[in-house]
C-alpha positions in Angstrom: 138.4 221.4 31.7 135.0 222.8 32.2 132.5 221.9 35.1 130.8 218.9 34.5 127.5 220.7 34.4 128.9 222.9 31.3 129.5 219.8 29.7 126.7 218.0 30.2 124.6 221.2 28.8 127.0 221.3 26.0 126.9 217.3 24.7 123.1 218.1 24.4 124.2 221.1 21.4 125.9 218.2 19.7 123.3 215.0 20.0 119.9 214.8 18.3 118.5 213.4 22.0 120.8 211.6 25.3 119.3 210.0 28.3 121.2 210.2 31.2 123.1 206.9 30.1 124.2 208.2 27.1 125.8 211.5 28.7 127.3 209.4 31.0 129.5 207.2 28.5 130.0 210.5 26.8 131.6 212.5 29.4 133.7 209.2 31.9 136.8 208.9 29.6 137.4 213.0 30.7 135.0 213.4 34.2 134.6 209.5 35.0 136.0 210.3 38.6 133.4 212.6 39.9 130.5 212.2 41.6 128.3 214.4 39.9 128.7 211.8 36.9 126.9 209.0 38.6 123.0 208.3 37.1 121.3 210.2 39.4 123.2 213.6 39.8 122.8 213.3 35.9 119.6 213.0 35.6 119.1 215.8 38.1 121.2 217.8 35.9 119.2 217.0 32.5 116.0 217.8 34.5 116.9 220.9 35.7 117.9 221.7 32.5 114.9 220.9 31.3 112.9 223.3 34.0 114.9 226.2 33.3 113.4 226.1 29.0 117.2 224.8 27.9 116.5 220.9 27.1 113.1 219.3 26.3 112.0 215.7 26.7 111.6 213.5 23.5 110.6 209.7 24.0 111.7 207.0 26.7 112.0 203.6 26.8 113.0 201.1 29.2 116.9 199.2 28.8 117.7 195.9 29.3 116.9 195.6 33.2 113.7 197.4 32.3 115.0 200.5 33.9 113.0 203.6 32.0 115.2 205.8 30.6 114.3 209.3 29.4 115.5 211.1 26.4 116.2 215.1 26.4 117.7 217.5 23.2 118.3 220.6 23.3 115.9 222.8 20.6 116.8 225.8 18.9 116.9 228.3 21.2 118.5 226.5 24.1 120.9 225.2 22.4 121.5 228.8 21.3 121.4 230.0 24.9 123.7 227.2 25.8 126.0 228.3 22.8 126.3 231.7 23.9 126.9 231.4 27.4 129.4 227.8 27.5 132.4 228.4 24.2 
């Protein structure tokens, strides 16, 4: 199994765009028991994705209970980058 970080970089090479919610159902059936797959860590990870050039943002919207919810995909070359480093 990979870090959870590696797999959270690598659901973004196989989505048009995720928000955090969307990684999150994603990734529970295989990392549902750690921490670092709650909301927040999540969204810290798809954010510093984003810093480092490998994810940019595309819309948000707010769910249900109004909560906003941001939307990331990874473009060309970071998913190439994240390709090449994370098989």
């Amino acid at each position: 199994m990979m870090p959870l970080n590696y797999a959270i970089l690598k659901y973004f090479t196989g989505v048009n765009e995720a928000c955090a919610d969307d990684v999150i159902e994603a990734l529970k059936g295989q990392y549902g028991r750690f921490k670092g797959l709650k909301k927040p860590a999540v969204i810290e990870a798809v954010m510093t994705a984003e810093a480092n050039g490998l994810l940019e943002e595309t819309r948000y919207d707010f769910d249900k209970n109004r909560k906003l919810r941001v939307y990331y995909h990874a473009h060309k070359e970071g998913a190439d980058a994240i390709n090449a480093y994370i098989k």
